[in-house]
PDB file of N, CA, C, O and CB in Angstrom:
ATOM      1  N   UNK A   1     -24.252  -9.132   8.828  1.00  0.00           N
ATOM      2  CA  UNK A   1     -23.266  -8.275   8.226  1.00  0.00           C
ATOM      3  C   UNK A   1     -23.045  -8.700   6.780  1.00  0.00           C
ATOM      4  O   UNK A   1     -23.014  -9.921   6.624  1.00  0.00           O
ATOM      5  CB  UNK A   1     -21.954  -8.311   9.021  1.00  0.00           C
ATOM      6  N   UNK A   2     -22.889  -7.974   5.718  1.00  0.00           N
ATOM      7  CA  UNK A   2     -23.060  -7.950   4.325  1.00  0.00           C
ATOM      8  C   UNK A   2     -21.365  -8.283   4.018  1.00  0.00           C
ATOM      9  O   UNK A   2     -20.627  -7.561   4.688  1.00  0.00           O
ATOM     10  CB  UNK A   2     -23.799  -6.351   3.691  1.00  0.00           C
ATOM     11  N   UNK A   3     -20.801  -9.063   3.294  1.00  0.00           N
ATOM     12  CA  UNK A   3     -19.750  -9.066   2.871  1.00  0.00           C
ATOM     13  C   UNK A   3     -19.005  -7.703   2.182  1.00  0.00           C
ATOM     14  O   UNK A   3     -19.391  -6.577   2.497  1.00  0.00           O
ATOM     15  CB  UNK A   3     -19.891 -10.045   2.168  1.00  0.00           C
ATOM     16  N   UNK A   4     -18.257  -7.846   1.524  1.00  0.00           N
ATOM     17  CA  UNK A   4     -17.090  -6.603   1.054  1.00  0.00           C
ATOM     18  C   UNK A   4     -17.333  -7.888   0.096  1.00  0.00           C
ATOM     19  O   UNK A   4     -17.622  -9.069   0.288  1.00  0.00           O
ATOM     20  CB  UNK A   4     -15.250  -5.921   2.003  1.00  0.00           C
ATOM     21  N   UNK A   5     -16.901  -6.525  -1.781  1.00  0.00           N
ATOM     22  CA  UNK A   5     -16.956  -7.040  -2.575  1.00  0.00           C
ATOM     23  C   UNK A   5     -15.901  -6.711  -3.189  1.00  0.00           C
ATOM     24  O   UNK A   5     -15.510  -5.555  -3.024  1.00  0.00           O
ATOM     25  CB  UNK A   5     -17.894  -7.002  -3.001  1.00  0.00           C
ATOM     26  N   UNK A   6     -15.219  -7.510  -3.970  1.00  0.00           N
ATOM     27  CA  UNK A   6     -14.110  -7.639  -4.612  1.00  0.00           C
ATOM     28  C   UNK A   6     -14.533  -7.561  -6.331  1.00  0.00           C
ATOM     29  O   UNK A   6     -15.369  -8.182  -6.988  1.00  0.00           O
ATOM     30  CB  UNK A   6     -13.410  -9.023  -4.065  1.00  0.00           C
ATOM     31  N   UNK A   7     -13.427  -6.380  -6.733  1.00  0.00           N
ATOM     32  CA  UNK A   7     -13.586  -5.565  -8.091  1.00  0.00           C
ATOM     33  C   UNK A   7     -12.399  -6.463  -8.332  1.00  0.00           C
ATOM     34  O   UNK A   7     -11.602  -6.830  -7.468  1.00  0.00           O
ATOM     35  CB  UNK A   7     -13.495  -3.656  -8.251  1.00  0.00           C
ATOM     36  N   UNK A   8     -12.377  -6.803  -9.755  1.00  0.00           N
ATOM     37  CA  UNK A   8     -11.065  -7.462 -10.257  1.00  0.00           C
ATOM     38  C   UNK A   8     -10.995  -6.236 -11.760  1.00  0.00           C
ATOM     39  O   UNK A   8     -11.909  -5.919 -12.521  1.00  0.00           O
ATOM     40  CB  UNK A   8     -11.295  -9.628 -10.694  1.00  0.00           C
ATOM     41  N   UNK A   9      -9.735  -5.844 -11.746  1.00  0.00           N
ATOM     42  CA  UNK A   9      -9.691  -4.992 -13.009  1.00  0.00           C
ATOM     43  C   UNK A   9      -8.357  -6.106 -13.986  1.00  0.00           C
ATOM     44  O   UNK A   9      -7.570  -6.631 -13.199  1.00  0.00           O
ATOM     45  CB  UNK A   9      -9.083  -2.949 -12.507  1.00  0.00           C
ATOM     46  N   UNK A  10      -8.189  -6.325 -14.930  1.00  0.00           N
ATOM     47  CA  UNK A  10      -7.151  -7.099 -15.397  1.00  0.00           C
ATOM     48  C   UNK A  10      -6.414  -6.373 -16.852  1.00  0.00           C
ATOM     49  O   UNK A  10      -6.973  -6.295 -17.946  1.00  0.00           O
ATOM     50  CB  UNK A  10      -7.813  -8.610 -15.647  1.00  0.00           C
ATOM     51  N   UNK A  11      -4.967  -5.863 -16.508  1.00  0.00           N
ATOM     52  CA  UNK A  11      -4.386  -5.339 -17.794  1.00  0.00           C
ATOM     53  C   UNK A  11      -3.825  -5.685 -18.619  1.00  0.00           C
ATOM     54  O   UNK A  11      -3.616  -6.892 -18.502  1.00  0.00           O
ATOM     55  CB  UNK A  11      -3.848  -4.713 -17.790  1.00  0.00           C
ATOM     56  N   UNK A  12      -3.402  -5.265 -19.508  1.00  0.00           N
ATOM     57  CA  UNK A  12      -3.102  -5.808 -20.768  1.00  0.00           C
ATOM     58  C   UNK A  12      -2.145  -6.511 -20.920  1.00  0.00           C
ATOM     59  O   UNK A  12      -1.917  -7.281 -21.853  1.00  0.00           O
ATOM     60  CB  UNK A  12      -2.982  -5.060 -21.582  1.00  0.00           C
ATOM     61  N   UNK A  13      -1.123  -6.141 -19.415  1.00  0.00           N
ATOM     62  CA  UNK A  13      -0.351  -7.434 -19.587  1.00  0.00           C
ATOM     63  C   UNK A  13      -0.606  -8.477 -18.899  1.00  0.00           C
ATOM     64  O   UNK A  13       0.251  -9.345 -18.732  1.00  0.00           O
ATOM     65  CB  UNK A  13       0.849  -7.321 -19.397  1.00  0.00           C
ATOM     66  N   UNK A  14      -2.061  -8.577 -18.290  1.00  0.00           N
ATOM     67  CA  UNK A  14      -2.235  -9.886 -18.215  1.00  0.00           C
ATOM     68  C   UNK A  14      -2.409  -9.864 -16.383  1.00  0.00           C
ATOM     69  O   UNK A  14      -3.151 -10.498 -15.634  1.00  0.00           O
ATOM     70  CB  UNK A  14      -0.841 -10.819 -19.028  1.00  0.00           C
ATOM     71  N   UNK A  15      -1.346  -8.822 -16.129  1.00  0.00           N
ATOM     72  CA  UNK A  15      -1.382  -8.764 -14.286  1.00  0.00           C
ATOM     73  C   UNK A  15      -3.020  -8.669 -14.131  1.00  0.00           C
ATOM     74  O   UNK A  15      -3.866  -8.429 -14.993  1.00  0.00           O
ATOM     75  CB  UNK A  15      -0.420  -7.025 -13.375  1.00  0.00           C
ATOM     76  N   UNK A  16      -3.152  -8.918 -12.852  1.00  0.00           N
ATOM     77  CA  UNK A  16      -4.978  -8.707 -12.574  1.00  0.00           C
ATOM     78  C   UNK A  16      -4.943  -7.880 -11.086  1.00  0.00           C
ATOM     79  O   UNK A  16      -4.443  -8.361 -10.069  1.00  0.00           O
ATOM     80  CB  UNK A  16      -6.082 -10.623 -12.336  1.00  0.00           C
ATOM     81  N   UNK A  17      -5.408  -6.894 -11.147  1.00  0.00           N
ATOM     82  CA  UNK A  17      -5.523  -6.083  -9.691  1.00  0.00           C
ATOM     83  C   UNK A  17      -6.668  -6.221  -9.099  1.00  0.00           C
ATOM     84  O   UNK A  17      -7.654  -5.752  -9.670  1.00  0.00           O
ATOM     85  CB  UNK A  17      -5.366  -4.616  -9.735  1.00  0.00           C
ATOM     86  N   UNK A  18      -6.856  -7.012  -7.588  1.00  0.00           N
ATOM     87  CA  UNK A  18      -8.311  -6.887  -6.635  1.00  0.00           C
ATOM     88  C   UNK A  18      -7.943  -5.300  -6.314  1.00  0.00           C
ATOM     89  O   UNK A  18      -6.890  -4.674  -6.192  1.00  0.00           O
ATOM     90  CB  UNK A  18      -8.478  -8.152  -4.896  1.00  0.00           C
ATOM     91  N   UNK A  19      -9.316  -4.983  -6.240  1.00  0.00           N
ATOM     92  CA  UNK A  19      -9.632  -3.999  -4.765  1.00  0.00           C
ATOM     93  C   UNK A  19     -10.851  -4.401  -4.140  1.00  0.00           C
ATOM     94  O   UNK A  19     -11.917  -4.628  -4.712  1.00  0.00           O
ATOM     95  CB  UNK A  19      -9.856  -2.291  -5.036  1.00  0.00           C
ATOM     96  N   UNK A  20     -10.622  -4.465  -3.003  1.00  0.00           N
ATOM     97  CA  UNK A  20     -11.552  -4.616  -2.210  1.00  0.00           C
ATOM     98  C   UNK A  20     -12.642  -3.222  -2.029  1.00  0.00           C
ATOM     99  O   UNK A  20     -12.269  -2.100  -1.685  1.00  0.00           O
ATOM    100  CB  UNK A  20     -10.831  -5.049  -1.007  1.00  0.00           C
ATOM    101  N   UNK A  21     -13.935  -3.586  -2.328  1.00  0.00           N
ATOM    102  CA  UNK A  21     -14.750  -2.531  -2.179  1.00  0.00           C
ATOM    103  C   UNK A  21     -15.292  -2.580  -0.642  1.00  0.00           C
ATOM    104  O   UNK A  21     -15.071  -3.615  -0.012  1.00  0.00           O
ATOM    105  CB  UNK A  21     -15.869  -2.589  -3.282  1.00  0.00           C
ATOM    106  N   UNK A  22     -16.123  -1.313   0.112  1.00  0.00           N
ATOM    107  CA  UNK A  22     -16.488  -1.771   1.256  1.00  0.00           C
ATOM    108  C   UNK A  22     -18.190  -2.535   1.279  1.00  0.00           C
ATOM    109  O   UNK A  22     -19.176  -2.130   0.664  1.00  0.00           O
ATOM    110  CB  UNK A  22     -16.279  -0.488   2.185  1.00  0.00           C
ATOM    111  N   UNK A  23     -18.110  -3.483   2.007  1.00  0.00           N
ATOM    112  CA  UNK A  23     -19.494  -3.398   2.433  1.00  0.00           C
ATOM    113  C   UNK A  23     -20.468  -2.264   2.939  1.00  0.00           C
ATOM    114  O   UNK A  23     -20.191  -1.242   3.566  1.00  0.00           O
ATOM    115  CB  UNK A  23     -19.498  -4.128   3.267  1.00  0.00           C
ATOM    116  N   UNK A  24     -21.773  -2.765   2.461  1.00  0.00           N
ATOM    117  CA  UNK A  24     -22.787  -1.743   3.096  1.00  0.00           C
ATOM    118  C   UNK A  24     -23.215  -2.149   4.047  1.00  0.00           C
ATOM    119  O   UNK A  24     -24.221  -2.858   4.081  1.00  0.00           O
ATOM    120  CB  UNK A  24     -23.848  -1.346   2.447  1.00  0.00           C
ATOM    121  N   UNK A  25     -22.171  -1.590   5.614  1.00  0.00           N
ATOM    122  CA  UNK A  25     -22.257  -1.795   7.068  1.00  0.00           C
ATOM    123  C   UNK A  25     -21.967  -0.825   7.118  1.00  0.00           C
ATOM    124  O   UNK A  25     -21.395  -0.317   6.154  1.00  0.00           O
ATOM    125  CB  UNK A  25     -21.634  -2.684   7.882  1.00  0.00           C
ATOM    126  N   UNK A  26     -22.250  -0.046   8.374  1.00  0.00           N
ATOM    127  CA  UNK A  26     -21.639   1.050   9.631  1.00  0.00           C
ATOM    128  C   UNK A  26     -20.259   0.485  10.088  1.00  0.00           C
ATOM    129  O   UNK A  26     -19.282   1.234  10.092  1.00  0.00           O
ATOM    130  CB  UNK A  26     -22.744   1.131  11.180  1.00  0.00           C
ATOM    131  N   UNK A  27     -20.146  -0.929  10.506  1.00  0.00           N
ATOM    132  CA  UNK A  27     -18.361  -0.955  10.887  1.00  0.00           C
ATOM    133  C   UNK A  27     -17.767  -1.633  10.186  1.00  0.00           C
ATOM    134  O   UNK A  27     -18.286  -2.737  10.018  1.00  0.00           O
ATOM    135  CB  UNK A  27     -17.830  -1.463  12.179  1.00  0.00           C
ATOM    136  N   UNK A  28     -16.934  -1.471   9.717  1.00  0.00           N
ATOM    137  CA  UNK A  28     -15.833  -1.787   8.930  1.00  0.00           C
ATOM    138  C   UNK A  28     -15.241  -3.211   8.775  1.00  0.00           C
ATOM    139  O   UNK A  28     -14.769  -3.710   9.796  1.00  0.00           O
ATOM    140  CB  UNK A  28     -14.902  -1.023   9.372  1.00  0.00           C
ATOM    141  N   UNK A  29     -15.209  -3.897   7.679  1.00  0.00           N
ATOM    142  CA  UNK A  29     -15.236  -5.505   7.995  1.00  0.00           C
ATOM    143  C   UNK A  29     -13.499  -5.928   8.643  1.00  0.00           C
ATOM    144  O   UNK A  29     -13.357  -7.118   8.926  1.00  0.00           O
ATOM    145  CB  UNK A  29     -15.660  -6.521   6.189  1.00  0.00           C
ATOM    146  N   UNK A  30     -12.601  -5.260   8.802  1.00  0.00           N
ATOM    147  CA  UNK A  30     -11.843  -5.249   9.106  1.00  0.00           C
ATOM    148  C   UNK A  30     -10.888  -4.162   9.749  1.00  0.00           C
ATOM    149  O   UNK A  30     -10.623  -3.124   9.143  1.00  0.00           O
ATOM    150  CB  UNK A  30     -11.740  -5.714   8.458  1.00  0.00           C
ATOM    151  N   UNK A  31     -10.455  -4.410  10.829  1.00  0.00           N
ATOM    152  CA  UNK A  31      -9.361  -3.232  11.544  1.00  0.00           C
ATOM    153  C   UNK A  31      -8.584  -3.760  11.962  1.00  0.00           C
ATOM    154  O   UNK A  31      -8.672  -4.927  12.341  1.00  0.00           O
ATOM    155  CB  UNK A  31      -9.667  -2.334  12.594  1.00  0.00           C
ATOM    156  N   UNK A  32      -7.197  -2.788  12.044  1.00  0.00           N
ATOM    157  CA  UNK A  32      -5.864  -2.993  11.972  1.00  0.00           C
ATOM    158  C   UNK A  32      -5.404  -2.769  13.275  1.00  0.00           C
ATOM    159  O   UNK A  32      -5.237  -1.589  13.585  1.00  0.00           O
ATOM    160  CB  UNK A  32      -5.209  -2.199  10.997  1.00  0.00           C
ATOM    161  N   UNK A  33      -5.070  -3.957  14.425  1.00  0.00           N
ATOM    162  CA  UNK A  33      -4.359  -3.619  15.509  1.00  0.00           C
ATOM    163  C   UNK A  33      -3.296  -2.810  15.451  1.00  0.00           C
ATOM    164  O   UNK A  33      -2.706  -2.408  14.448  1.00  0.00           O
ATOM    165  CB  UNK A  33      -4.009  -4.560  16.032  1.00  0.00           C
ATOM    166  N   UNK A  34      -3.038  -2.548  16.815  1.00  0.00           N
ATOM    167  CA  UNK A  34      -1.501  -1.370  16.895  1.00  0.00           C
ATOM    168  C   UNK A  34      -1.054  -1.955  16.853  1.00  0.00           C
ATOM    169  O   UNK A  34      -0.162  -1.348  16.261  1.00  0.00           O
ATOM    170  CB  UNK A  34      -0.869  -0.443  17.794  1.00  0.00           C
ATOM    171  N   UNK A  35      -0.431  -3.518  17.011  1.00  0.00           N
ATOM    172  CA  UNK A  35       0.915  -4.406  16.639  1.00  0.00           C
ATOM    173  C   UNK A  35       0.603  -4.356  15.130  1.00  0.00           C
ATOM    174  O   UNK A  35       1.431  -5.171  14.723  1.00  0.00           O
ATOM    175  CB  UNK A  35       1.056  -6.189  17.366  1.00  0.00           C
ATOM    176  N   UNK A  36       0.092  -4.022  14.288  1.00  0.00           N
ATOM    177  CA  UNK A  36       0.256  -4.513  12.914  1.00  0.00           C
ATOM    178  C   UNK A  36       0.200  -2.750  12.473  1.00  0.00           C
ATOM    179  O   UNK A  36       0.793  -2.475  11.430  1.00  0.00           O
ATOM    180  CB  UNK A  36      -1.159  -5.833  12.218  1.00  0.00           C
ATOM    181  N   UNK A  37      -0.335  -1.831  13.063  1.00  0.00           N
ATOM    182  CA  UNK A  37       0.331  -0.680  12.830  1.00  0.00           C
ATOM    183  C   UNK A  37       1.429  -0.070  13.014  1.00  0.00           C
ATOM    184  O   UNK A  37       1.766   0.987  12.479  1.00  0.00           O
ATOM    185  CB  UNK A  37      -0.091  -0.136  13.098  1.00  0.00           C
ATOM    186  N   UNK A  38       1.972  -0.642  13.699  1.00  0.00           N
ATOM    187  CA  UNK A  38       3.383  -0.411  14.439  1.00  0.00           C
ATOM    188  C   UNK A  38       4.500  -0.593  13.699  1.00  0.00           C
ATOM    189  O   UNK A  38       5.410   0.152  13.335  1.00  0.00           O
ATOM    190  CB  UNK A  38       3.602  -1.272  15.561  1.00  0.00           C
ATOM    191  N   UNK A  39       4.071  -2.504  13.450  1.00  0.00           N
ATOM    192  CA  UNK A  39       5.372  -2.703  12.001  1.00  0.00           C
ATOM    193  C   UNK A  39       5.061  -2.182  10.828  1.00  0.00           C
ATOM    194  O   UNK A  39       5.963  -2.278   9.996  1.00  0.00           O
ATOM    195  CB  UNK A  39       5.703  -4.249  11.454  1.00  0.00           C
ATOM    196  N   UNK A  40       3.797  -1.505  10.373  1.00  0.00           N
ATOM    197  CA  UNK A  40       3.663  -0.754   9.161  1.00  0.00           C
ATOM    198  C   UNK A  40       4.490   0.485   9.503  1.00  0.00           C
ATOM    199  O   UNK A  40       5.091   0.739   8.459  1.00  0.00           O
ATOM    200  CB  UNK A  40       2.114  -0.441   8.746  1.00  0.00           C
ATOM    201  N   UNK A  41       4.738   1.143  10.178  1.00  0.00           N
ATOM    202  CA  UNK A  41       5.426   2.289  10.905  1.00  0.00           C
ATOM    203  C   UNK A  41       7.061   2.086  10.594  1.00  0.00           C
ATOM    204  O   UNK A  41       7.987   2.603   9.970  1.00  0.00           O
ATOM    205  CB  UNK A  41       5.056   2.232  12.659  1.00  0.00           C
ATOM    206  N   UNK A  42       6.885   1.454  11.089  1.00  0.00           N
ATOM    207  CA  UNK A  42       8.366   0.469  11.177  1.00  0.00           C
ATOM    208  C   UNK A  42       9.084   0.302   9.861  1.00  0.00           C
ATOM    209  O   UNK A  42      10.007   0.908   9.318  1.00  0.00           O
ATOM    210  CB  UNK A  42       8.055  -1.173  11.672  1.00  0.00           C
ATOM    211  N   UNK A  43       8.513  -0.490   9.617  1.00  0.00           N
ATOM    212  CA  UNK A  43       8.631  -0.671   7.873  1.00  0.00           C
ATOM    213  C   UNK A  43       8.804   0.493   7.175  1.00  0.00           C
ATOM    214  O   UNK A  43       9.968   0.698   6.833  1.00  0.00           O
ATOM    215  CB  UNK A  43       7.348  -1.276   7.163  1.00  0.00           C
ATOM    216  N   UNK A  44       7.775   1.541   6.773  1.00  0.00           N
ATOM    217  CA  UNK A  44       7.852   2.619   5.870  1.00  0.00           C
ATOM    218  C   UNK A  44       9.011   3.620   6.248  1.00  0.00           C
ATOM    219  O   UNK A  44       9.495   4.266   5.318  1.00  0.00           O
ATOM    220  CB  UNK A  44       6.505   3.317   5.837  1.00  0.00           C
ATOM    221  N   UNK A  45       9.636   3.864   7.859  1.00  0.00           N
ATOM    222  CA  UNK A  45      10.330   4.656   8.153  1.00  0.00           C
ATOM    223  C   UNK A  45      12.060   4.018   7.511  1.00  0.00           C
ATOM    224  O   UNK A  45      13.020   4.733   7.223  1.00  0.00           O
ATOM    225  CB  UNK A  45       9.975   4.895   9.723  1.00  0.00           C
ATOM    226  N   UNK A  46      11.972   2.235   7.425  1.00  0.00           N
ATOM    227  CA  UNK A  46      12.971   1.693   6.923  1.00  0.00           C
ATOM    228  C   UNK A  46      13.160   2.174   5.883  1.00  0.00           C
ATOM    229  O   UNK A  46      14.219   2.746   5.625  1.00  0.00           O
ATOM    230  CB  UNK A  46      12.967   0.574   6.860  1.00  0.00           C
ATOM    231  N   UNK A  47      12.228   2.065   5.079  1.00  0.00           N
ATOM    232  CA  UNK A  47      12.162   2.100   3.099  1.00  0.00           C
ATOM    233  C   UNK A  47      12.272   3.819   2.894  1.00  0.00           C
ATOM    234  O   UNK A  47      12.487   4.312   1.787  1.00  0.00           O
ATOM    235  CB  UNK A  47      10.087   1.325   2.152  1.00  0.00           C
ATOM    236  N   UNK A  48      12.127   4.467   3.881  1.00  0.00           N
ATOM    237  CA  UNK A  48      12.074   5.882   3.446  1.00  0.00           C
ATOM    238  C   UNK A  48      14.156   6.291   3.776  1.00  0.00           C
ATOM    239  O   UNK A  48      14.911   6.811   2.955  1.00  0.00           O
ATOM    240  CB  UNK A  48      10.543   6.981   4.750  1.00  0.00           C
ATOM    241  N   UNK A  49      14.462   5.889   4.991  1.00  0.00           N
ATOM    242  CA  UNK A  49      15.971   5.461   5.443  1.00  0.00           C
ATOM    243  C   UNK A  49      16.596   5.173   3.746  1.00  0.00           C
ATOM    244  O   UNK A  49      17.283   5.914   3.044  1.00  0.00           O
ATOM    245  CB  UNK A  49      15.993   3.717   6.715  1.00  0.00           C
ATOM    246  N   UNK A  50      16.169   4.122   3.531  1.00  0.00           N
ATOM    247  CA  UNK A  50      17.003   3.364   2.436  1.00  0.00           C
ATOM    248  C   UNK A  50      17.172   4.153   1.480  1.00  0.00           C
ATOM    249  O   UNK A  50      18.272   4.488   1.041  1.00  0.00           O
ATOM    250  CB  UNK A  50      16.460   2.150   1.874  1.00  0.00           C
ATOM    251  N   UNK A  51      15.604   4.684   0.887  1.00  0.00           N
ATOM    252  CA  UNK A  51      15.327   5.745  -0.240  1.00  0.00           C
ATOM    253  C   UNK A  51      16.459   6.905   0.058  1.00  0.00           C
ATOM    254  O   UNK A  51      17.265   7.293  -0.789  1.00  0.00           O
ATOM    255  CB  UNK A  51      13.612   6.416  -0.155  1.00  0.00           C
ATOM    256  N   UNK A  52      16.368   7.442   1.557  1.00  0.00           N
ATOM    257  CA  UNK A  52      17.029   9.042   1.958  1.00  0.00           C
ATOM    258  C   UNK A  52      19.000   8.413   1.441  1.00  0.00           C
ATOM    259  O   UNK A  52      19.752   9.125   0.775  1.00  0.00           O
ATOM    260  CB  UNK A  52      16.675   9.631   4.547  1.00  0.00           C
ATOM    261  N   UNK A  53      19.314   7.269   1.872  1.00  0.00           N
ATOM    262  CA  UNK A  53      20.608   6.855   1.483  1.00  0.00           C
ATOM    263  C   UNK A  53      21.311   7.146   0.619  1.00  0.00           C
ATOM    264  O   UNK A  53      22.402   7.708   0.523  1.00  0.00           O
ATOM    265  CB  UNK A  53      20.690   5.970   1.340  1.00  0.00           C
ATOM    266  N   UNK A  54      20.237   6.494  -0.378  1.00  0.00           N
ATOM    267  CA  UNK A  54      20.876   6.328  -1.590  1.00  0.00           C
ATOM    268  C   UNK A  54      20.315   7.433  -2.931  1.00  0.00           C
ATOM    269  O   UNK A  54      20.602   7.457  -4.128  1.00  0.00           O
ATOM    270  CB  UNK A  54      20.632   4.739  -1.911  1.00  0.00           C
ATOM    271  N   UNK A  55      19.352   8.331  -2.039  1.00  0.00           N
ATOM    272  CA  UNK A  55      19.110   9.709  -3.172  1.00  0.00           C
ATOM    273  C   UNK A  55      21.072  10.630  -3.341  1.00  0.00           C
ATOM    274  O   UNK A  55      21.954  10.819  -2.504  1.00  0.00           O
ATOM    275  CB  UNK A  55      17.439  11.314  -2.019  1.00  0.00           C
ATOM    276  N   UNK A  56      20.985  10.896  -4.580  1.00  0.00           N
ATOM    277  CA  UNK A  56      22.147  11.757  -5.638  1.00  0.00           C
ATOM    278  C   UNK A  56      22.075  13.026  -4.175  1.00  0.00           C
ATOM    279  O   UNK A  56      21.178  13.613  -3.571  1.00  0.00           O
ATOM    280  CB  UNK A  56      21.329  12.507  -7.924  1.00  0.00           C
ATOM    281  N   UNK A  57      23.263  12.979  -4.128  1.00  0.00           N
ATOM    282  CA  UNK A  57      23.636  14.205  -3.613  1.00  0.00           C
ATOM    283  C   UNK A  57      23.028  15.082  -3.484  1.00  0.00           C
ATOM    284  O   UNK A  57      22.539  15.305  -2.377  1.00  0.00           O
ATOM    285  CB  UNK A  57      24.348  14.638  -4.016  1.00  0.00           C
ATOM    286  N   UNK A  58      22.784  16.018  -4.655  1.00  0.00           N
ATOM    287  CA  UNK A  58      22.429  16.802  -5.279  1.00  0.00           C
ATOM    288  C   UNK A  58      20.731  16.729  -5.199  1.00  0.00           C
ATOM    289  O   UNK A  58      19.926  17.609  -5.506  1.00  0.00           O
ATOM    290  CB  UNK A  58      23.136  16.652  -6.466  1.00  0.00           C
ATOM    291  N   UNK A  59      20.549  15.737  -4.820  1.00  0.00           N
ATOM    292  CA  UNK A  59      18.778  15.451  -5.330  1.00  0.00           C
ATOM    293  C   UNK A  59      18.506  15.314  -6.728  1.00  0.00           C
ATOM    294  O   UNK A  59      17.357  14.963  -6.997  1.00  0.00           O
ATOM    295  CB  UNK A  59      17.726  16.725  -4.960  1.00  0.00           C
ATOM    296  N   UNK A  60      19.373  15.528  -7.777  1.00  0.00           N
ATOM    297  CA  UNK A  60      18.345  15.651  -9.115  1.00  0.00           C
ATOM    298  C   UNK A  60      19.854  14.272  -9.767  1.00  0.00           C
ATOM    299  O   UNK A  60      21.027  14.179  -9.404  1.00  0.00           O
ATOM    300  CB  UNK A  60      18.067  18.035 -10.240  1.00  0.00           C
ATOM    301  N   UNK A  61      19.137  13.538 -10.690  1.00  0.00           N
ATOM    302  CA  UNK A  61      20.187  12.793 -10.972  1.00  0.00           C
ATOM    303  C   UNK A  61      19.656  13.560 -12.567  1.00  0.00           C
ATOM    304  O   UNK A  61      18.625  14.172 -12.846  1.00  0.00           O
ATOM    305  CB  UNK A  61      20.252  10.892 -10.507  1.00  0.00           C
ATOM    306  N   UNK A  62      20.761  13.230 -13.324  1.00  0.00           N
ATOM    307  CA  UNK A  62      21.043  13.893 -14.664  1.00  0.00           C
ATOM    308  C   UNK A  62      20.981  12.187 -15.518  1.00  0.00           C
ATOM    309  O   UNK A  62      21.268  11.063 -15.107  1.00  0.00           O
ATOM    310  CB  UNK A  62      22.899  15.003 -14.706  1.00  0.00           C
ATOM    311  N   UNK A  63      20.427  12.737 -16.952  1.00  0.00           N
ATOM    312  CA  UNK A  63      19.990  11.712 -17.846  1.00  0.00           C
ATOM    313  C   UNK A  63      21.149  11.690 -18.338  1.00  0.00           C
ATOM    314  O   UNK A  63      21.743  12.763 -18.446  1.00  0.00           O
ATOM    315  CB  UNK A  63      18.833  11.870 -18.786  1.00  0.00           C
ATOM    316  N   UNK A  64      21.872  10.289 -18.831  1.00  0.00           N
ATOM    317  CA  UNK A  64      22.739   9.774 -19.445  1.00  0.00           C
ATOM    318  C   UNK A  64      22.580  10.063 -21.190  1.00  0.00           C
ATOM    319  O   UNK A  64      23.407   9.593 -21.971  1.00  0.00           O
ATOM    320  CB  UNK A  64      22.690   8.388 -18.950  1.00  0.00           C
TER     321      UNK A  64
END
């Protein structure tokens, strides 16, 4: 099995972003159990909760 290759892009301020590219395989060098899909589930439905909270009434907030 061929590794996965890692792209490094680096910006101007200095942060540096990987992405992982895929290997050239048929299966995938990595998959995500349902316990680790689950708390991704979990998680995003929290942060979307929090987001729905604390959005303006109105939906549109007005520039100061």
């Amino acid at each position: 099995m061929k590794k996965a290759t890692v792209k490094v892009k680096e910006h101007r301020s200095g942060a540096v972003q990987l992405r992982l590219l895929p290997g050239r395989t048929t299966h995938p060098d990595w998959v995500l159990d349902e316990r680790t899909r689950a708390v991704g589930r979990q998680g995003v439905a929290q942060a979307k909760e929090i987001l729905r909270r604390l959005a303006p009434a109105d939906g549109i907030r007005k520039a100061s």
